[in-house]
C-alpha positions in Angstrom: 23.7 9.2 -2.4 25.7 6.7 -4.4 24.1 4.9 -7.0 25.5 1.1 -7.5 26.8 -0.1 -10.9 24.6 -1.9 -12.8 21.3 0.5 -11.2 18.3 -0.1 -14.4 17.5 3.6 -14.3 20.6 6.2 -15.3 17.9 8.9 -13.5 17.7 7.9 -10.5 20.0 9.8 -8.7 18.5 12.9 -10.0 14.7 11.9 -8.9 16.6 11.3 -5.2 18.0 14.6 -5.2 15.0 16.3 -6.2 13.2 14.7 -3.2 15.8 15.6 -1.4 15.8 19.0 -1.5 12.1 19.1 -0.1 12.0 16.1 2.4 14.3 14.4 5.2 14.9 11.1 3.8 15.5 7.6 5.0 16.1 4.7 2.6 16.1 1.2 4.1 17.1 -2.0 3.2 14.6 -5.1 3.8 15.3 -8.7 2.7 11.3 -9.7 1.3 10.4 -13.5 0.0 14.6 -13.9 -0.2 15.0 -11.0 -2.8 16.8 -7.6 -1.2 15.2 -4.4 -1.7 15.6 -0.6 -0.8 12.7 2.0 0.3 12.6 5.7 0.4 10.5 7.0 3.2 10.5 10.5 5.1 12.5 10.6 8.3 10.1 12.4 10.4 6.6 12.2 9.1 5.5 14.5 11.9 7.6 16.9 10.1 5.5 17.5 7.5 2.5 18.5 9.5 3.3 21.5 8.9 3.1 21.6 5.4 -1.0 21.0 5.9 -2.7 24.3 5.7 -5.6 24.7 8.3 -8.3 24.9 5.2 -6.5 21.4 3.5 -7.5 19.6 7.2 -10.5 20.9 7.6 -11.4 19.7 4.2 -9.9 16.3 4.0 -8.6 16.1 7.7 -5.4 14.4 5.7 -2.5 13.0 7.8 0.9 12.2 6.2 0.5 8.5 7.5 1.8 7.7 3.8 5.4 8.6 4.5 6.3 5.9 7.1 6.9 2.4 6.5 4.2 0.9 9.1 4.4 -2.7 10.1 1.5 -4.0 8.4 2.7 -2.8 5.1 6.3 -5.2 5.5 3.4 -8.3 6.6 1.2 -7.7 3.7 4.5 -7.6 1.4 6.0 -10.9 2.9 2.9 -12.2 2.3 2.4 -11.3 -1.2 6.2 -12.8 -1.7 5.5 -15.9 -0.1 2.0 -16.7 0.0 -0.1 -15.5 -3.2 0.8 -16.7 -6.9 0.9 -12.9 -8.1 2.6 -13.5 -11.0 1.0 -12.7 -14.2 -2.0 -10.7 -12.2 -3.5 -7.1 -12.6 -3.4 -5.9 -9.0 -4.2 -2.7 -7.7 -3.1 -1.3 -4.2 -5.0 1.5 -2.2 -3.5 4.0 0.4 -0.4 2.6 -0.8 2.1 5.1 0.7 5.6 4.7 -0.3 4.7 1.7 -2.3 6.1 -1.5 0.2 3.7 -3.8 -1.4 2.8 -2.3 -4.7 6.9 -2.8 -5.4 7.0 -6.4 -4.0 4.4 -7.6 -5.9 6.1 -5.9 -9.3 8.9 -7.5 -8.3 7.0 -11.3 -8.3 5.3 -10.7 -11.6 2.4 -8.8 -11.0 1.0 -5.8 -13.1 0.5 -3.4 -10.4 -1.6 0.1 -10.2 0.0 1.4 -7.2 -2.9 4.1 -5.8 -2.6 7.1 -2.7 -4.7 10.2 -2.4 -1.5 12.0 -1.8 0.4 13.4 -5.1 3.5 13.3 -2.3 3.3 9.4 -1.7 3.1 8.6 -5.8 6.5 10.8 -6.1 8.0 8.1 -3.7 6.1 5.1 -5.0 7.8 6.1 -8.2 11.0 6.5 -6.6 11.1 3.1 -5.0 9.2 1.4 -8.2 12.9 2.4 -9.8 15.3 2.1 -6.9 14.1 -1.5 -7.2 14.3 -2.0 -10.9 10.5 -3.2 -11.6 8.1 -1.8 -13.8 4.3 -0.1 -12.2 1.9 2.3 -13.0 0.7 5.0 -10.2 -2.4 6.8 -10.1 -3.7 9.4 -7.3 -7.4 7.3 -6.2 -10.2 8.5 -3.4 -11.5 5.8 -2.2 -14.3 7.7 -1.1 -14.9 8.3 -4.8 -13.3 5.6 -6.9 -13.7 6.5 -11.1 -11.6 4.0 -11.9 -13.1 1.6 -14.4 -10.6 -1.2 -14.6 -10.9 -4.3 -12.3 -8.8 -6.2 -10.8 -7.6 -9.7 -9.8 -6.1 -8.5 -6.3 -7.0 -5.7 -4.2 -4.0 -4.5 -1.5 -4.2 -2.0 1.1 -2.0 -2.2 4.5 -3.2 0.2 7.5 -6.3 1.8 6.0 -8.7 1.3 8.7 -7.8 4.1 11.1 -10.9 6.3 10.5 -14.3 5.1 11.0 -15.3 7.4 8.1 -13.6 5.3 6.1 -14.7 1.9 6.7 -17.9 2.1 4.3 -16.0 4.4 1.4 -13.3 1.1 1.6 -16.0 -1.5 1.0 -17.4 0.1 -1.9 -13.8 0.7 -3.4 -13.0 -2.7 -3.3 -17.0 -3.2 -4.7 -16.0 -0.8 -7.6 -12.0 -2.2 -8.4 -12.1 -6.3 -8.1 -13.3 -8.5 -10.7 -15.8 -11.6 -10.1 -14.1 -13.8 -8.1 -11.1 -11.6 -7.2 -9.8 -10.8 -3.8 -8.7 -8.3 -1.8 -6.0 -8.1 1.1 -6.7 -5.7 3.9 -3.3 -6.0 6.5 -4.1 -4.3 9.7 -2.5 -4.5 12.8 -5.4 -5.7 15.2 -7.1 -2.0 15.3 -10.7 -1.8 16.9 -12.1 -0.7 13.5 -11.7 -4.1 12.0 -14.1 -5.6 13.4 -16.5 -2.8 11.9 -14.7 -2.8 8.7 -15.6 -6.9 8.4 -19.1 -6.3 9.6 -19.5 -4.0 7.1 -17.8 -6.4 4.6 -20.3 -9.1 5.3 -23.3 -7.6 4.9 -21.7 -6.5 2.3 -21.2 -10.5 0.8 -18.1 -10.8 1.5 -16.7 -14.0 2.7 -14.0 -13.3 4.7 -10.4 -15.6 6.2 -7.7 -14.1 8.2 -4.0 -15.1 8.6 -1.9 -13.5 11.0 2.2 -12.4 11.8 3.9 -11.2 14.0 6.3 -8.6 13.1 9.6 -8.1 15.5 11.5 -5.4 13.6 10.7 -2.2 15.2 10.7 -0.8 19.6 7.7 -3.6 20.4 6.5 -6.5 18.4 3.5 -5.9 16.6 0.3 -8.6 15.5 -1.0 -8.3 11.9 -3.8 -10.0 10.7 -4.3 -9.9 7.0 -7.9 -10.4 6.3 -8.4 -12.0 2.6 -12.1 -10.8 1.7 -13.7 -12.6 -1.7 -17.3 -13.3 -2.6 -18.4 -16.5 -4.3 -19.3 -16.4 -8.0 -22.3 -17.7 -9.8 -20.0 -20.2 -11.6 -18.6 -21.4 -8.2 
């Protein structure tokens, strides 16, 4: 790997090399809300199924969906570029992966708590959080057991609602991480489980508006709908 002149951390090329040496790596360039940028991902996701031990399944029935760069994630980030006024906001992003969005929204001004149950996916969050010179935090979350105690203006997520298990345990995260009055972005690309998820969100108060994409980048083009979930405020 070369690193360009002018790169904002002299590190960089060591942190590359260490992933590396444990992963078959693909880094992408994508041109988001007019500003280029560059993302590490895994080559082969499926490769790393066999890093999962029988008894790590079985007890979180974990995939390593983090490691790919999925459609709805580049949606949700040319959204967040070209739609939302992130810019001086405390955001938080769940199931964030290797960080599309979390990155994007560093890079228009947001102060962003990029968030993954995998320790793997915060290793490349990191990774790309430098590769594309802006500043975030990273935390490992559950959101089936959020302790975080900070709230947020903006909630993120992209591809989440895969697992009916985890429609409920997503409601109550968002419950738990956005502020009175703050919203959360759920990108999804038209799965069955979304109309559960906004069910759920519903009776859960939740007032919910949907805008949808189409993305054209990969074998078949692809719908995302990114639904934007808010209750009203007393003050409202």
């Amino acid at each position: 790997m070369n690193i360009q002149q002018g790169e904002c951390k002299p590190d960089l090329e060591r942190l590359y090399l260490e992933l590396a040496a444990e992963y078959d790596l693909s880094e992408t360039p994508y041109m988001i809300g007019g500003r280029s940028f560059s993302f590490l991902s895994v080559l082969d996701s499926y490769a790393l199924l066999d890093r999962i031990s029988p008894e790590e399944f079985v007890k979180d029935e974990q995939m390593p969906y983090w490691a790919e760069i999925w459609p709805s994630a580049i949606i949700l980030s040319s959204f967040i570029a070209g739609e939302l006024p992130v810019a001086g906001k405390r955001v938080v992003e769940i199931g964030a992966g290797i960080g599309m969005a979390s990155v994007t929204a560093a890079a228009h001004g947001a102060a962003v708590l990029a968030t993954d149950y995998s320790p793997e996916a915060l290793r490349f969050i990191r990774y790309n959080a430098r590769r594309n010179c802006v500043p975030l935090e990273t935390a490992r979350l559950d959101w089936r057991d959020v302790h975080c105690t900070e709230r947020f203006d903006m909630l993120f997520a992209a591809d989440v609602l895969y697992e009916r298990v985890n429609l409920f345990p997503i409601v109550m995260a968002i419950d738990k991480l956005i502020k009175p009055g703050g919203s959360a972005f759920i990108a999804d690309p038209r799965r069955r489980l979304a109309g559960q998820f906004l069910e759920l969100a519903g009776e859960n108060g939740y007032s919910i508006t949907a805008h949808t994409s189409d993305y054209d980048g990969g074998k078949q083009p692809v719908t995302v709908n990114i639904y934007r979930l808010r209750k009203e405020t007393d003050e409202e």
